[in-house]
C-alpha positions as CSV (number, residue, x, y, z in Angstrom):
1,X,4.6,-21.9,38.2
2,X,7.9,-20.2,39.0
3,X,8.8,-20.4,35.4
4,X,6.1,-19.1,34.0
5,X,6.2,-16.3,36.5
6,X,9.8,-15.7,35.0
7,X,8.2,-15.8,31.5
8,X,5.4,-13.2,32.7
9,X,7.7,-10.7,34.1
10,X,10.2,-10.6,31.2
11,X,7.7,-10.6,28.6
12,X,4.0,-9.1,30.1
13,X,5.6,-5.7,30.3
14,X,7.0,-5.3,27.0
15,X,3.7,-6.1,25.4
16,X,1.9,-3.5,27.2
17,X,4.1,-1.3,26.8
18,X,4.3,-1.8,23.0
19,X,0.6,-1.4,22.5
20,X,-0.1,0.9,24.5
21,X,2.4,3.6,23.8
22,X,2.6,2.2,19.6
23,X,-1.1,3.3,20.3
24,X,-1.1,6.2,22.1
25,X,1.6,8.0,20.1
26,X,-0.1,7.4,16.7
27,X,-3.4,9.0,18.5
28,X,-0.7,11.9,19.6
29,X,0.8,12.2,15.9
30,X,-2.9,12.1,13.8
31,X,-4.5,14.7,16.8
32,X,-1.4,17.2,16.1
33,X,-1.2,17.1,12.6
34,X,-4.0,16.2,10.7
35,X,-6.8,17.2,13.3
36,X,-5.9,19.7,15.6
37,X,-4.3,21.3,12.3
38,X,-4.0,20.0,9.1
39,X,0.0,20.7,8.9
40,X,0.0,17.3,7.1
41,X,-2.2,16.2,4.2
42,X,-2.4,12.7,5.2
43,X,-5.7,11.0,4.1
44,X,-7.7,9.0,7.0
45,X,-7.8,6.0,5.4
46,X,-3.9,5.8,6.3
47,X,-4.5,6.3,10.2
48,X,-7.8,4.0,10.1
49,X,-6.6,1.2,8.3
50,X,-3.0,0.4,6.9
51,X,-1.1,2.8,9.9
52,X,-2.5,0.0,12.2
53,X,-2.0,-2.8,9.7
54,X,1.8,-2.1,9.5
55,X,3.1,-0.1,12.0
56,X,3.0,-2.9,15.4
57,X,5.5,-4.7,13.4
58,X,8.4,-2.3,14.1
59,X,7.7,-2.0,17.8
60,X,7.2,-5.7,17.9
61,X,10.4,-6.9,15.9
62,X,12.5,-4.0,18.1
63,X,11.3,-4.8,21.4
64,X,9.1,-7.9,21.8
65,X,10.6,-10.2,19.4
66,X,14.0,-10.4,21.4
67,X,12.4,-11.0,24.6
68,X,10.8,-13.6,22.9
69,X,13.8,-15.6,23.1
70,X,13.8,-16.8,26.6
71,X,10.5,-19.0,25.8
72,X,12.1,-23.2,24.0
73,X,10.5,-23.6,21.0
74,X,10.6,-27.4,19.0
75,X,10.2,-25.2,15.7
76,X,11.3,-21.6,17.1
77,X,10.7,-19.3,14.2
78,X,7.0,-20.8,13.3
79,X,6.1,-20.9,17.1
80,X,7.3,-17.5,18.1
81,X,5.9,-15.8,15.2
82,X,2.5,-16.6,16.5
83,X,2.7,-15.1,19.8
84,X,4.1,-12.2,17.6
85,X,0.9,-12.5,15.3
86,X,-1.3,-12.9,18.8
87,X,0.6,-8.8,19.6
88,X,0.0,-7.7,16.4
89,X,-3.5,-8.9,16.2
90,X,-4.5,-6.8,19.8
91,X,-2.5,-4.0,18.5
92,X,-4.6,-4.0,14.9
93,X,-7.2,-4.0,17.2
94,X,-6.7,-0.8,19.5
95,X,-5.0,1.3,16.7
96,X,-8.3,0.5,14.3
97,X,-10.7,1.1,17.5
98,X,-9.1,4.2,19.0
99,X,-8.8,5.6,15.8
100,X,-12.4,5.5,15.1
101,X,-13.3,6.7,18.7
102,X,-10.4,9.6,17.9
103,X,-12.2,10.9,14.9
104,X,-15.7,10.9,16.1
105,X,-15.3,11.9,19.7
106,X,-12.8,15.1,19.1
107,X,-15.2,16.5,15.9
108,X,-17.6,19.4,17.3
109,X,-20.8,19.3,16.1
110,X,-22.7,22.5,15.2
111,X,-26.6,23.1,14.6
112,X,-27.8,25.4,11.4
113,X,-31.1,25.6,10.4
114,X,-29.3,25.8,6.9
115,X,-26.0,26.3,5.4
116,X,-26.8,29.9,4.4
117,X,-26.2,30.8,8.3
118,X,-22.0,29.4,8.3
119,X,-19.3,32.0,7.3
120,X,-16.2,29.9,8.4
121,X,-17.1,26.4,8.2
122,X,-14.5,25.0,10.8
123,X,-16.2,22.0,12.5
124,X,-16.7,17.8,11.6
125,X,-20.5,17.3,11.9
126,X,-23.6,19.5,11.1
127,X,-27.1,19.6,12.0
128,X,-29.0,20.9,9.4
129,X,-32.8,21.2,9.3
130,X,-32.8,23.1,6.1
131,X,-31.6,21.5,3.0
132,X,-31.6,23.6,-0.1
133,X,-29.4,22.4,-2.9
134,X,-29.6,23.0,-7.0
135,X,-30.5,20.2,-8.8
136,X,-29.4,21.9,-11.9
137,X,-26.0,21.7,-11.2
138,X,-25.5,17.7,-10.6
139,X,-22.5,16.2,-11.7
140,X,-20.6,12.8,-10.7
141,X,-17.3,10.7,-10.8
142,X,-16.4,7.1,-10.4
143,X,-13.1,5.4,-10.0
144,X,-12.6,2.2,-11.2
145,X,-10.1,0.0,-8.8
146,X,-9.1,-3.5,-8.9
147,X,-8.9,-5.6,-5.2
148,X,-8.5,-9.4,-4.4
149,X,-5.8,-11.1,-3.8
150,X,-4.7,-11.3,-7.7
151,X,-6.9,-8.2,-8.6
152,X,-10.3,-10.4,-8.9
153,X,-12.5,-7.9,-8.4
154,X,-13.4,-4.4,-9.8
155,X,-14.7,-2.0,-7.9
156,X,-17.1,1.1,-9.2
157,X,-17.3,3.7,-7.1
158,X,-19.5,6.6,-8.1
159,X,-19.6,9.8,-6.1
160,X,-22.4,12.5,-6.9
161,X,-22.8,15.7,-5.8
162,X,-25.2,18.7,-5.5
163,X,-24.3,22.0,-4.3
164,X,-25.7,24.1,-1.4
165,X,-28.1,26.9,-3.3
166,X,-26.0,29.2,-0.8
167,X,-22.8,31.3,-2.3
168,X,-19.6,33.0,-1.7
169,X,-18.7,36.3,-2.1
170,X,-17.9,35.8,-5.9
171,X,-21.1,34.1,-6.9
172,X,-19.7,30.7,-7.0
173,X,-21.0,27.4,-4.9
174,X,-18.6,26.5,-1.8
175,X,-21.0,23.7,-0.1
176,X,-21.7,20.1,-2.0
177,X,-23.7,17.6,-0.7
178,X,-22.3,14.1,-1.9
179,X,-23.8,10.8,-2.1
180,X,-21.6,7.5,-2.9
181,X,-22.9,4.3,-4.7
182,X,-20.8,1.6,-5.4
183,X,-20.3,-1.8,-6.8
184,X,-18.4,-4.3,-7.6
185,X,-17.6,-7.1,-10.3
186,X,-15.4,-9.7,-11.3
187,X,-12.2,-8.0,-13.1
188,X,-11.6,-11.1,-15.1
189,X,-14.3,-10.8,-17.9
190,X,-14.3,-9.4,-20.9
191,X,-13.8,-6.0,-21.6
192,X,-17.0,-5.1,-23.4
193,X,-19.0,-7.3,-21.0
194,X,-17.5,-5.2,-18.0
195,X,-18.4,-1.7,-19.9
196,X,-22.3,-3.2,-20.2
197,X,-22.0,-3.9,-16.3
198,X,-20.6,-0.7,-15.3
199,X,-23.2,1.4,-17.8
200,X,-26.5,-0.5,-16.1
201,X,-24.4,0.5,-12.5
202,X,-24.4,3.7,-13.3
203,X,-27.4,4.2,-15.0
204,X,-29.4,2.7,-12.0
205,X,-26.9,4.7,-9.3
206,X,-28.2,7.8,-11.1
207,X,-31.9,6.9,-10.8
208,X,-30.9,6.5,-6.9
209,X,-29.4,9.6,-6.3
210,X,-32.3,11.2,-8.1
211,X,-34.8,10.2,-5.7
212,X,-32.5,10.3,-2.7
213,X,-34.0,11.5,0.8
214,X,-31.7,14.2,0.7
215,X,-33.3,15.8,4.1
216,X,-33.4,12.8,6.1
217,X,-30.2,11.7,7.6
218,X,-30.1,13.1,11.7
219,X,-26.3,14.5,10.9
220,X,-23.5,15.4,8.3
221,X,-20.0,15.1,7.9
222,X,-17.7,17.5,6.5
223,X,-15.1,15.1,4.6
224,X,-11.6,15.7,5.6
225,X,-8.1,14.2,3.4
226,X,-9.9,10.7,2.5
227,X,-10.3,8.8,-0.6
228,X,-13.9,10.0,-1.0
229,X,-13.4,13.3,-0.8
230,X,-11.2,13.4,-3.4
231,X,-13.9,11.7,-5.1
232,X,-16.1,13.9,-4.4
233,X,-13.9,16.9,-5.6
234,X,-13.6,15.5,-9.1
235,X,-17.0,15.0,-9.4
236,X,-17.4,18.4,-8.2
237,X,-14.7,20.0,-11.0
238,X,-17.0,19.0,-13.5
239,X,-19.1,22.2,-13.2
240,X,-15.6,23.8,-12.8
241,X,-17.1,27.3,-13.3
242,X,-19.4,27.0,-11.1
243,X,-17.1,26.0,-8.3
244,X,-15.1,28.0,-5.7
245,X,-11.6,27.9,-5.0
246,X,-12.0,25.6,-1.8
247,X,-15.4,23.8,-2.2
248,X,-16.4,21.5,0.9
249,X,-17.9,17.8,0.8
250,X,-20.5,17.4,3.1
251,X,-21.9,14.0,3.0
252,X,-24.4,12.4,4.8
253,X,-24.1,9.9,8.0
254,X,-26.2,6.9,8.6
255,X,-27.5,7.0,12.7
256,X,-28.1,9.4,15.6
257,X,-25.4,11.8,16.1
258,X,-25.5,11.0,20.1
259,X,-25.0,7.0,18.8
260,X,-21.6,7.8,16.8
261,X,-19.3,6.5,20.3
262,X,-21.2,3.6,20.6
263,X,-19.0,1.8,23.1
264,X,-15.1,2.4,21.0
265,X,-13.9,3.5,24.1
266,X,-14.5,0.5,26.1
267,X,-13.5,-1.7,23.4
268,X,-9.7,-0.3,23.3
269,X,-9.5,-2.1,26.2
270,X,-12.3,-4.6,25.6
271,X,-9.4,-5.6,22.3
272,X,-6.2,-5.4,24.6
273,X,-8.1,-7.1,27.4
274,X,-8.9,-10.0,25.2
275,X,-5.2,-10.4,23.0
276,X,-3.7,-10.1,26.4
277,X,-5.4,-12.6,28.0
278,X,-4.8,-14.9,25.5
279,X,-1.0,-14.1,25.2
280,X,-0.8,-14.8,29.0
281,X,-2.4,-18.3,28.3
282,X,-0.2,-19.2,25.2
283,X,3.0,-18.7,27.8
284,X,1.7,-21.6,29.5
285,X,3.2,-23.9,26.9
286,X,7.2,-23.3,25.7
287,X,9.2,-24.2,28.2
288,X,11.6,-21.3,29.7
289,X,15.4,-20.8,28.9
290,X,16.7,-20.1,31.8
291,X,20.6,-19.5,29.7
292,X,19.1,-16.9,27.5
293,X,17.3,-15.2,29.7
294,X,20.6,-14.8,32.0
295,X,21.8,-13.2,28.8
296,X,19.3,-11.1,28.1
297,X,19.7,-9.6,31.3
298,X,23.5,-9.2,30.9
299,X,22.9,-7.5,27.7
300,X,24.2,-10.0,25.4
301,X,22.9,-10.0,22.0
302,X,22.4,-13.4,20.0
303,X,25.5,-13.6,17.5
304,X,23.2,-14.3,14.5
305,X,19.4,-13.3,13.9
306,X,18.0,-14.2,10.4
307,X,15.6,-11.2,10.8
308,X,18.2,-8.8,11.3
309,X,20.3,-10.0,8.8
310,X,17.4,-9.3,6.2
311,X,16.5,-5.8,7.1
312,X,20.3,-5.3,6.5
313,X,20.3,-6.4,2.8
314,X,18.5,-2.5,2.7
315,X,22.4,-1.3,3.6
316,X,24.5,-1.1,0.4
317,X,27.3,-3.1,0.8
318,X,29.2,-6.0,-0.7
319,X,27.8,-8.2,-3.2
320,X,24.6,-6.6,-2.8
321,X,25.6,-2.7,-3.4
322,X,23.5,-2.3,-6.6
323,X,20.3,-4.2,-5.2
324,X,20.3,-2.8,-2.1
325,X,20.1,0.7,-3.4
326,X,17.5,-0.5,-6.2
327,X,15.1,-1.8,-3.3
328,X,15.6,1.3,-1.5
329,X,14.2,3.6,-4.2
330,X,11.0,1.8,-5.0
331,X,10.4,1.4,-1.4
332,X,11.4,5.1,-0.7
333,X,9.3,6.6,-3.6
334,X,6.4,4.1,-2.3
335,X,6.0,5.8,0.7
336,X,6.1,9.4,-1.0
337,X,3.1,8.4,-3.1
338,X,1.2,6.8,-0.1
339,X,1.8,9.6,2.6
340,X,0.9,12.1,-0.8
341,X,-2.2,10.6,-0.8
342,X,-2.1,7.6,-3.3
343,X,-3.9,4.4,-2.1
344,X,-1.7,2.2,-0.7
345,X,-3.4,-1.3,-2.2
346,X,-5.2,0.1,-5.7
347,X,-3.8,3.3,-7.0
348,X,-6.0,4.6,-10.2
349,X,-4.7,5.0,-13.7
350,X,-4.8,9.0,-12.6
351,X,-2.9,8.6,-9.7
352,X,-0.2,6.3,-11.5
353,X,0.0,8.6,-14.4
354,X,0.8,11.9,-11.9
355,X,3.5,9.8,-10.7
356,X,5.2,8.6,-14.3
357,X,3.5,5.4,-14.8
358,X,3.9,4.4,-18.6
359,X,1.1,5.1,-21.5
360,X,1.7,5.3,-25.3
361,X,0.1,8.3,-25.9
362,X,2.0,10.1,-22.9
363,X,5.2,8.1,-23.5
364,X,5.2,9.0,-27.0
365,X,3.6,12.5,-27.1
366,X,6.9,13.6,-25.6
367,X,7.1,12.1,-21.9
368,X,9.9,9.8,-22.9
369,X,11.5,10.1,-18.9
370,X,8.0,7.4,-18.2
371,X,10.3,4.5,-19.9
372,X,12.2,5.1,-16.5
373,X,9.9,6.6,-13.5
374,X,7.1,3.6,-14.3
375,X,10.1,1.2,-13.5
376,X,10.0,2.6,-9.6
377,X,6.0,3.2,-9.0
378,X,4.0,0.2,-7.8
379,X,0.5,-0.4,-8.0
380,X,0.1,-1.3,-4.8
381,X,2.0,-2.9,-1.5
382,X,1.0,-6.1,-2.7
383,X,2.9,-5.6,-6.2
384,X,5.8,-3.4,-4.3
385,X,6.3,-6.9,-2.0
386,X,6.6,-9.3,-4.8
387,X,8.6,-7.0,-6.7
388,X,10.7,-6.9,-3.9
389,X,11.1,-10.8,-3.3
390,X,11.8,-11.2,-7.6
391,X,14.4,-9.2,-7.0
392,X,16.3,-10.4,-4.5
393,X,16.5,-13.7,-5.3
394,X,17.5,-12.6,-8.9
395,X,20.1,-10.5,-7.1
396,X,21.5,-13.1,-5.6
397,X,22.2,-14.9,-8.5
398,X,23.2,-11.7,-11.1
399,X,25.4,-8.6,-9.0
400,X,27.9,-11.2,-7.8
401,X,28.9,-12.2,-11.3
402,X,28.6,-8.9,-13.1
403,X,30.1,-6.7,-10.3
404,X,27.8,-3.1,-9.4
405,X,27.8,-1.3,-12.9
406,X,27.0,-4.2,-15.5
407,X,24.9,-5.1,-12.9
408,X,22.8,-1.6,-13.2
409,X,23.3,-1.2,-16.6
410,X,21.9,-5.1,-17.2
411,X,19.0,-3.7,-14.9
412,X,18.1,-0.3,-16.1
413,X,18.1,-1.4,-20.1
414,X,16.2,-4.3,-19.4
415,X,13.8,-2.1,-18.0
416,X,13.6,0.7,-20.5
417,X,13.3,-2.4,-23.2
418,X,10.5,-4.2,-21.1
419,X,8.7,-0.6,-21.1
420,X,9.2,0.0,-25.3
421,X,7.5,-3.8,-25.1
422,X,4.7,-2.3,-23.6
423,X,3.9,0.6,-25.2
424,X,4.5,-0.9,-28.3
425,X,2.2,-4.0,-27.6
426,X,-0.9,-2.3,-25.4
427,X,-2.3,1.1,-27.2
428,X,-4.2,2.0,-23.5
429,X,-2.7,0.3,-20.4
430,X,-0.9,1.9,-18.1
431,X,2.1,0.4,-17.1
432,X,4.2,0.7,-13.6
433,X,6.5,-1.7,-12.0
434,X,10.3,-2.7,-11.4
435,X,8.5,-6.1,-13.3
436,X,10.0,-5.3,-16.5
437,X,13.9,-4.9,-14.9
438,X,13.8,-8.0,-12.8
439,X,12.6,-10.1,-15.7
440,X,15.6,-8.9,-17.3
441,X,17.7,-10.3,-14.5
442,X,15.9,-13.5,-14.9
443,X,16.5,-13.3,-18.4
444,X,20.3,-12.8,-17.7
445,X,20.2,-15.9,-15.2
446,X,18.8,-17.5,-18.6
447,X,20.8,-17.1,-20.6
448,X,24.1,-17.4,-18.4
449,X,23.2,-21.3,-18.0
450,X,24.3,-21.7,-21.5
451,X,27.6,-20.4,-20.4
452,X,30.5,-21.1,-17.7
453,X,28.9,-18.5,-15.8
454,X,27.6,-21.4,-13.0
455,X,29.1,-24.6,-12.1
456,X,28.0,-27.4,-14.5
457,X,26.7,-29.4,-11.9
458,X,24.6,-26.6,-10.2
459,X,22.8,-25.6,-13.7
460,X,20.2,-28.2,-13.4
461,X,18.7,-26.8,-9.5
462,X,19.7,-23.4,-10.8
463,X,16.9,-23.7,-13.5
464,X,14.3,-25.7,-11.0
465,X,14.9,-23.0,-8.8
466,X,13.5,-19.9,-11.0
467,X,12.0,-21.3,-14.0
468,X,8.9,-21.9,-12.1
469,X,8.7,-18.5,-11.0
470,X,9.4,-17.4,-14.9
471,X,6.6,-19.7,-15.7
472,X,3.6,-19.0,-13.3
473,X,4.3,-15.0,-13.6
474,X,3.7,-15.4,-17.8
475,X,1.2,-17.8,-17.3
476,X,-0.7,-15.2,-14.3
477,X,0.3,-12.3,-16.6
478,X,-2.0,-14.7,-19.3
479,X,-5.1,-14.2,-17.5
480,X,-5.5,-10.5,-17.4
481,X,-4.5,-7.2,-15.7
482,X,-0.6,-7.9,-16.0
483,X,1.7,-6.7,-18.6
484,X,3.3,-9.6,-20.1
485,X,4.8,-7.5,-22.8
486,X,7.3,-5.6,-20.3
487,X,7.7,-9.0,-18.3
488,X,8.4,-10.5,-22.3
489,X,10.3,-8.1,-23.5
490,X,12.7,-7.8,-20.1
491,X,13.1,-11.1,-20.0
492,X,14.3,-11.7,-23.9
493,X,16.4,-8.3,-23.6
494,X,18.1,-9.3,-20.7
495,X,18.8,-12.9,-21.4
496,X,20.8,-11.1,-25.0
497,X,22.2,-8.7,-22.9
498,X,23.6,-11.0,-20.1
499,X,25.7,-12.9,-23.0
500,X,26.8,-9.7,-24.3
501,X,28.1,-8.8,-21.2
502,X,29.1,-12.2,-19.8
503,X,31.1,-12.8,-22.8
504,X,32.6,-9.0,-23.6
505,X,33.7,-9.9,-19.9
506,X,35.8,-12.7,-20.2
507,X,37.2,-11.6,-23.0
508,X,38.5,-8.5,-21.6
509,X,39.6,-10.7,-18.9
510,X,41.2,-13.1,-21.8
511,X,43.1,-10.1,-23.7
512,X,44.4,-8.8,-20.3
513,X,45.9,-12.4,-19.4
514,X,47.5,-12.6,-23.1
515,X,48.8,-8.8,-22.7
């Protein structure tokens, strides 16, 4: 028992610490500046969903992981990963939770007996008991998004809108009332068969709205920065002239207004009450290290830690310069499209093509830059991550043996030809990715092994070790929704293109020795 009472009081405090104030301050940062004012644009699904999803990790690798250490593992890095998974999970939990409670317990709610009476809309939820709106003037939009763990699905997501018979000042409509129907279908069938599903969706999400209870929900919402309201507004643009210069959604809620709570603020703690508890019983188990926790409370710092060691290939340095500044620009201009608004798992074509993604007919109508920006967009964290593992273990291989600038150039032409690939082979898809580049690297590795560039006797593992992933990525790329061009034509330009250089290299190196 003494032990374990050593284990509580090193460890217990942390964790509360970390959740609590990870969650408090993110209630503190979304109340300032997106609710109390709207000084940044960010969208809600960032604050109700992926905020929570990622940010524990940085409190918990700064601050919990280390004090981690004093509990004796038999496999250390498996075993005290799940007591970080057990902190992440609670914290998921509160942030998701609080955020929720945040958004519906802070909105003021304001009785009209129609939307004729507001002249400064500034409030979250309405009452309305009249509800005039002109059915002449309907108009919808739906985004198309992929989801599933390799982009199964498709999603329809239709968002139609009527406006408020009321008007502004210069005769145009301000207030839209806006329903959403969705669906969703498999994203690996054909693409005539998936144009016949979506056209019955649609038709029969029209014939909904149509005879939609438009007066019956108890209470509405007026959308703020989200997904759906951006839905909403390009549905809205269709009637353009008709619009004013800042239309509002208003969409209906399902439920009593009073009901909204329910009982969120009880399960903040209700969550942290439960991960806690069961964090307390999982320190039961490891045995305690008395040495590192002496240590720990000297201030010594382990002499190695792999973790640590990995977030540091983001420094440029060494044989790693090149990459390391690589991975920091797609994960830099990741983050700009997210916090701008683009959705972090499924980005539209729309929202791709703001941002540079590649397209023939903007590629070649003049936007020739796309053969380069599409190389450091990603559609999606999923595709960012395994971008960002390719890489590095191509890396690994590649910027040792061409040195920082073949290394870029090998990177950058590969991409730019793996970009040409797939403009020239796809009249329609949109293209983004740092795919095109890193097959090129592959394609260097390649085409190295036919030269002295590796030790004979390490060729063989060299080419168990990546041709597999080579392999499954064409073979994935065969089945739909990947761009096998760019990943063909990076990987045959950069395989050419590694000789070239290989070779121009030790002949330099050849002519400077006979000099």
């Amino acid at each position: 028992m003494e032990n374990y009472t050593a284990k509580f009081k090193h460890i217990a405090p942390t964790f509360i610490y970390v959740a609590f104030g990870t969650t408090i301050a993110t209630l503190l940062f979304r109340w300032v500046f997106t609710i109390n004012s709207e000084i940044l644009p960010i969208k809600e699904d960032i604050f109700n969903i992926w905020l929570p999803l990622i940010l524990p990790w940085i409190p918990i690798t700064i601050w919990l992981r280390p004090k981690l250490r004093i509990l004796k593992f038999k496999d250390p890095d498996r075993l005290s990963m799940l007591y970080q998974m057990i902190a992440w999970g609670t914290m998921v939990a509160m942030m998701i939770i609080s955020n929720g409670y945040l958004k519906t317990a802070t909105g003021k709610l304001v009785e009209l007996n129609s939307i004729e009476q507001s002249t400064n809309l500034d409030t979250r939820f309405l009452k309305l008991k009249k509800i005039e709106l002109n059915r002449e003037l309907g108009s919808a939009h739906t985004d198309f998004r992929a989801s599933g763990k390799y982009n199964q699905y498709l999603n329809f997501d239709s968002y139609f809108v009527y406006p408020f018979t009321a008007k502004d000042s210069n005769g145009k409509y301000k207030y839209w009332y806006g329903v959403k129907i969705n669906d969703q279908i498999s994203n690996k069938i054909e693409p005539e068969e998936k144009e016949r599903k979506y056209q019955a969706f649609f038709q029969q999400a029209i014939k909904n709205f149509e005879v939609y209870k438009f007066s019956e929900p108890d209470y509405f919402e007026v959308l703020p920065h989200s997904d759906d309201r951006e839905g909403f507004l390009n549905a809205v643009m269709h009637q353009e002239q008709f619009v004013s210069s800042e239309p509002i959604i208003i969409e209906p809620k399902d439920g009593l207004y009073s009901s909204r709570n329910g009982k969120k603020f009880e399960w903040i703690f209700g969550s942290f009450g439960i991960g806690f508890s069961v964090f307390l019983f999982a320190l039961i188990f490891p045995k305690y290290h008395a040495p590192e926790h002496k240590r720990q409370l000297k201030g010594i710092k382990p002499q190695s830690d792999d973790l640590i060691d990995m977030l540091k290939f983001l420094i440029p340095k060494d044989e790693h310069y090149a990459t390391s500044i690589i991975l920091d620009l797609n994960i830099l201009i990741f983050l700009l499209m997210i916090f701008s608004g683009v959705h972090i798992i499924s980005p539209n074509g729309l929202e791709l093509l703001e941002w540079g993604a590649n397209r023939r007919a903007e590629t070649t109508g003049g936007d020739w830059w796309r053969l380069i920006s599409s190389m450091f967009l990603h559609g999606g964290i999923m595709h960012l991550f395994l971008n960002i593992y390719g890489l590095v273990i191509a890396a690994l291989f590649i910027e040792p043996i061409f040195g920082r600038t073949k290394y870029f150039i090998l990177y950058f032409v590969s991409g730019i030809c793996g970009s040409l690939a797939s403009i020239y082979w796809y009249e329609n898809t949109i293209s983004v990715g740092a795919s095109g580049a890193i097959f090129g690297l592959y394609g260097a590795i390649l085409g190295l092994l036919l030269t002295s560039a590796f030790p004979k006797d390490g060729k063989k593992g060299i080419l168990m070790f990546i041709g597999p992933y080579v392999g499954i990525n064409l073979l994935f790329g065969l089945t739909g929704g990947i761009d096998n061009a760019a990943h063909i034509g990076g990987l045959i330009s950069g395989a050419v293109l590694g000789i070239i250089l290989y070779v121009s290299d030790k002949n330099t190196q050849a002519n400077r020795v006979d000099g």
